[in-house]
N, C-alpha and C positions, 0 to 999 in steps of 0.2 A: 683558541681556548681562552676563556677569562681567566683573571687574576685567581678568582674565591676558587673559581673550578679547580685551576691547578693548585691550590691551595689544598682543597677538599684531597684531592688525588696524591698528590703529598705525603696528607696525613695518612690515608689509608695504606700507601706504602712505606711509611715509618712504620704502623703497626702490625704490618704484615712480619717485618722484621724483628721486631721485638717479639711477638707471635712465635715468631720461629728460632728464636732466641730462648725465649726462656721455656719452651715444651721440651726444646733439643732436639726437634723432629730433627732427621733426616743427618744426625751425627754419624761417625761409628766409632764402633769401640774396640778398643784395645785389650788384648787381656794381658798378655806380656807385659809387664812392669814390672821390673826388678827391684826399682829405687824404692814403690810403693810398700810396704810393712804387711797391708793388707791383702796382695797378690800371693805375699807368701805364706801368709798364714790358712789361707783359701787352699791353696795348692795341699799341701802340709794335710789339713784333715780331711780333704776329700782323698786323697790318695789314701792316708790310712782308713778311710770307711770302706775305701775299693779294697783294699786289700782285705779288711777283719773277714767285707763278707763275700770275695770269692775264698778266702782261705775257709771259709765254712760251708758255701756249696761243694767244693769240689770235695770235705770230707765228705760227705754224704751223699755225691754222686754215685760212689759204687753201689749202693742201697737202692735210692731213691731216685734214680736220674731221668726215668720216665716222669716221674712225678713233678720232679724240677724242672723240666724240659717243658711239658704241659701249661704248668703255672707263668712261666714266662712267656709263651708265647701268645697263651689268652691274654695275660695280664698287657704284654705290650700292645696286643690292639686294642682292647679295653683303652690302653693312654693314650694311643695315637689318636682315638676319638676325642676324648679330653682334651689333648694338643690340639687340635684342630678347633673345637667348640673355643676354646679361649684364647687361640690366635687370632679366631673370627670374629670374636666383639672387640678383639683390638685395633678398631679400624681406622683409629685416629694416628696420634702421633707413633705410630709404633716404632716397636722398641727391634735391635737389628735382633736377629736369629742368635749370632754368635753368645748374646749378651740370655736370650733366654735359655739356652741351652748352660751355660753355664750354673744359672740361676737352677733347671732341675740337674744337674750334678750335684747341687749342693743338697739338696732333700735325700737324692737318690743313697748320698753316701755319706756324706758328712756330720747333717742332722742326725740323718738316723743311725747310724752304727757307733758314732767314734761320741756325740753328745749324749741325744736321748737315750739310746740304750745302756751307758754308762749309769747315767742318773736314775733311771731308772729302777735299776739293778741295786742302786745303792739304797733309796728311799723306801721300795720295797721293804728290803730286810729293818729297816729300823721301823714301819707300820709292823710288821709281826713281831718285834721282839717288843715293841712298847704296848700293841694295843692285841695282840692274838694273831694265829696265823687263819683263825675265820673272818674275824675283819678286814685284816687286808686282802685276803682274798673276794670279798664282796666290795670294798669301799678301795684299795689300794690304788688300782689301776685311773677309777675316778677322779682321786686327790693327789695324782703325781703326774700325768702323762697332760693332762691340760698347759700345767706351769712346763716342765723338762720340752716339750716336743714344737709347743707352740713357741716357747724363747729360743730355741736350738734352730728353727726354722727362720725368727726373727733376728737371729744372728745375721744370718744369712745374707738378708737385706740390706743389712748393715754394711756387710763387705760390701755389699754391689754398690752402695751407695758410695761407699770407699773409693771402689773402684771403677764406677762410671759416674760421676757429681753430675756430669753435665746430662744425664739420660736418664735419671732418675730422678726426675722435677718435682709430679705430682702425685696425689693422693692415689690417682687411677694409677699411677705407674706400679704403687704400691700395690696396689690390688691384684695387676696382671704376672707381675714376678711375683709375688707370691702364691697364685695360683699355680705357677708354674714347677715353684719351689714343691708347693704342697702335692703336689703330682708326684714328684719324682718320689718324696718320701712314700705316699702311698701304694707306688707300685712296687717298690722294693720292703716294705712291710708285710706285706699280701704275698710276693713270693715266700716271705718267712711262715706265716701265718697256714701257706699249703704245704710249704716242708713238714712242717709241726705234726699239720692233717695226718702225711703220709707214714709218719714214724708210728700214729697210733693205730691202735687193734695189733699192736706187736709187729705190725709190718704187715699184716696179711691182703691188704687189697690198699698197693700205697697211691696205685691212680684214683679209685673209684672215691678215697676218704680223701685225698686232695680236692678231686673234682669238686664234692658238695661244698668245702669251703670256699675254693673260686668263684662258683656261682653266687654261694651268700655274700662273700665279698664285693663281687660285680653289684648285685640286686643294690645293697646296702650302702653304696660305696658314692654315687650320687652324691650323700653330706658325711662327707669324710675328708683328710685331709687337704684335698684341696680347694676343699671350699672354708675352710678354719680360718687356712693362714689367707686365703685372699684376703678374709675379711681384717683376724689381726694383722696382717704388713700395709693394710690400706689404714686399718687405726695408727699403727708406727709412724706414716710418714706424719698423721694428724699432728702425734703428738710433737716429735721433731721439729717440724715444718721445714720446707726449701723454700729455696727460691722464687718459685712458681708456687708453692700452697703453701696460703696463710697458716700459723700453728697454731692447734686449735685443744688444745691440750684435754680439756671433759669432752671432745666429741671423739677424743683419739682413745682417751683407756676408758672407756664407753666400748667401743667396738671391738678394744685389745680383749676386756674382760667374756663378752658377748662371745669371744670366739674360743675362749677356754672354758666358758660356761657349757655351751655346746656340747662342744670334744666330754668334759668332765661327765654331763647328763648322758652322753652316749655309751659311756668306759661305764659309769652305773646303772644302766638298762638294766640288767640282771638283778642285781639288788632292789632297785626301785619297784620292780615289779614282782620282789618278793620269790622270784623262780617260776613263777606262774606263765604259762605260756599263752595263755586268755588273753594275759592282762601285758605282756613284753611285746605282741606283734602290735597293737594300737597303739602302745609305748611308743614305738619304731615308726609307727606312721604321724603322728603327730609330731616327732623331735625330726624328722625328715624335713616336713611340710614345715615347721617353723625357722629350719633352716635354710629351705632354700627362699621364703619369703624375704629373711634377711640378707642371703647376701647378693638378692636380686635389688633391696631398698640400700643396700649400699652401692651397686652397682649403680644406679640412679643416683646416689646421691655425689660422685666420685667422678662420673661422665660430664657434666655439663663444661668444665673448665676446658677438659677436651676437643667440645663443638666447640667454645668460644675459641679455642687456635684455627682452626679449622677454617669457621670462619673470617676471621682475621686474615688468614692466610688466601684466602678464594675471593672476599670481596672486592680486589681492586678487578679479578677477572669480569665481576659486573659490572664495571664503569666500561671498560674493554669491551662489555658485547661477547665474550669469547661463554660464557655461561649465563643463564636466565634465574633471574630471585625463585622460582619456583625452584629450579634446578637445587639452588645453592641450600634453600629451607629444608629440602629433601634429605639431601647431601647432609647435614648439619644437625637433622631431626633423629626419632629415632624409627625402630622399625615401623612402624603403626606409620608416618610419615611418608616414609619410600615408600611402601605398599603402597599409600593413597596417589603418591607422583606416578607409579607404574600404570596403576590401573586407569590413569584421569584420558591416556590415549582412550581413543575408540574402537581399534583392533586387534587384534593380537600383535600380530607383528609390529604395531608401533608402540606397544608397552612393552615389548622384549627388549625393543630402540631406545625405550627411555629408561631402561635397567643399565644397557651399553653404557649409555650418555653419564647416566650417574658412576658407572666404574669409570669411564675414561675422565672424568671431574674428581676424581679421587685421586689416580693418575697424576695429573695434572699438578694439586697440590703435592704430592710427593714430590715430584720433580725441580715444584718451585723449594720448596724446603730443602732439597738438595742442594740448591743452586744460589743456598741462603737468600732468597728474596730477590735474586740478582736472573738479568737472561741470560739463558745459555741453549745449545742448539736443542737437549733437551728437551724444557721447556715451551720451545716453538713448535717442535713436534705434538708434544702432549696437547697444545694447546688446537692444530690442527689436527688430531685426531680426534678430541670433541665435536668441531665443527663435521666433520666428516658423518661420523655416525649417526651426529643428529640428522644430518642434511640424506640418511641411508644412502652414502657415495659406498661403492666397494674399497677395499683395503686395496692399497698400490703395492702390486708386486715387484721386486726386485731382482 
């Protein structure tokens, strides 16, 4: 090998390294910290959210416990598609389990029972004593639940950032814990929200008046909290900045505002449309459709830093021969991309092969980022198992 060549190859594994340095791929995290301030303050108000609100279902179990029973177990798979949809665009440096799970903890309990619901409670009462209890009942919910829910959620981040520095790099990180945050909070809202259902008509049918509100919940639920806070904790890291993302402060409370703008237009659906039911369902489809436009052109705009680890991380495997520039653009690009790599075989069977090819190159980078940039037996395998499924060998049993 020449001088420039190994020069060239070098560089590309300096930058693989740095790469995998500054995304944090392939960290993990700790949650146990004592020393840290923020471990414990985290601990502290999610247990008290756990606590306010099983201390409030189980009042109302003896009443309502079909009702309750129903709401959660819709509402949990309602999430678990959720969870799943935004673990799967997290296909880059992702972030460990441990670390998203705590992330909805913090929505599930924290946000919402022990902050938002306080402030809320509070702000309310001073909209009706200042301005009428008809105003705040049309505008109340609008002018308080954007600012309380969306900062209570952007708390949140705050701890993680606290408490994971090194896994919480970029802009997209912010996105994806926040979606995750904004999950937890709205499943454990929505179960409040079919409680409510079941108490009314004086209790006389507390499944069937729950049911319609789960369903509207589900239907409507699409641009709801967890599509708010992706967008505000993706504006937070803007404004902040780490390590990894430049701070960008007017592209950061540009998105923070945009995501309380949202939530606000949504809490005043009812007012805005004057009570009219004509004129509240095209309401609802229009502030749908223009949220999820936005937080798909965030989602684009939050990604690309992601590919560029990614890549960084996979290109010395193209000097190696062990992945092809097709492979890695694929790999890199976004779905419109893959699609185009899968379908570019001839048969079926060899675009299933070049679906493989692309997981096991994903594979691959995971491994390497485990192994911070360094070889480990890992790594050889991953790297033989590319080679294998492109070449359609069978898997080696043992």
């Amino acid at each position: 090998m020449t001088a420039p060549a190994t020069q060239t190859t070098d560089n590309l594994i300096t930058a693989r390294v740095d790469a995998i340095e500054n995304s944090g791929w392939g960290r993990s995290f700790t949650f146990y910290q004592p020393r840290n301030a923020a471990f414990w303050v985290y601990l502290m108000l999610v247990v008290t959210g756990a606590f306010k609100l099983f201390s409030m279902l189980s009042a109302s179990a003896p009443a309502y416990g079909d009702a309750i029973a129903l709401s959660i177990v819709l509402f949990g798979v309602y999430g678990a598609v959720f969870w799943w949809f935004t673990h799967h665009i997290d296909r880059y440096a992702r972030q460990p389990v441990k670390l998203i799970v705590v992330a909805f903890l913090w929505g599930s309990f924290a946000a919402t029972w022990v902050m938002a619901a306080n402030a809320n409670d509070a702000i309310l009462a001073l909209y009706a004593k200042t301005f009428g209890q008809a105003w705040a009942k049309d505008w109340g919910a609008g002018l308080t639940a954007p600012f309380t829910e969306e900062i209570a959620k952007g708390v949140g981040l705050l701890l993680l950032v606290a408490l994971a520095s090194r896994l919480v790099r970029t802009a997209f990180d912010g996105f994806i814990l926040g979606a995750f945050i904004g999950l937890g909070f709205q499943i454990f809202e929505d179960v409040l929200y079919a409680l409510n259902s079941a108490a009314s008509q004086f209790g006389a049918d507390p499944v069937g008046a729950a049911m319609s509100t789960i369903m509207l919940r589900m239907v409507f639920g699409v641009a709801a909290h967890t599509l708010y806070s992706a967008i505000f904790c993706a504006g937070l890291v803007y404004l902040l900045g780490r390590p990894a993302e430049p701070r960008r402060v007017g592209r950061g409370l540009i998105l923070m505002a945009s995501a309380m703008l949202l939530h606000g237009l949504w809490d005043s659906a009812a007012a805005l449309s004057q009570g009219k039911a004509i004129l509240l369902f095209p309401l609802f489809v229009v502030m749908i459709t223009a949220a999820l436009v936005l937080v798909f052109r965030v989602f684009r705009m939050t990604v690309p830093r992601e590919r560029q680890f990614l890549r960084d991380v996979l290109i010395p495997e193209v000097e190696r021969g062990v992945i092809t520039v097709d492979e890695l653009t694929a790999l890199c690009g976004d779905r419109k991309a893959r699609k185009t790599f899968r379908k570019s075989a001839a048969s079926h069977a060899d675009r299933r092969r070049n679906g493989y090819v692309l997981e096991a190159a994903a594979d691959l980078a995971d491994a390497l980022a485990q192994a911070r940039g360094t070889e480990s037996d890992r790594v050889e395998f991953a790297r033989s198992e590319v080679n294998r499924i492109r070449s359609g060998q069978p898997s080696v049993k043992l």
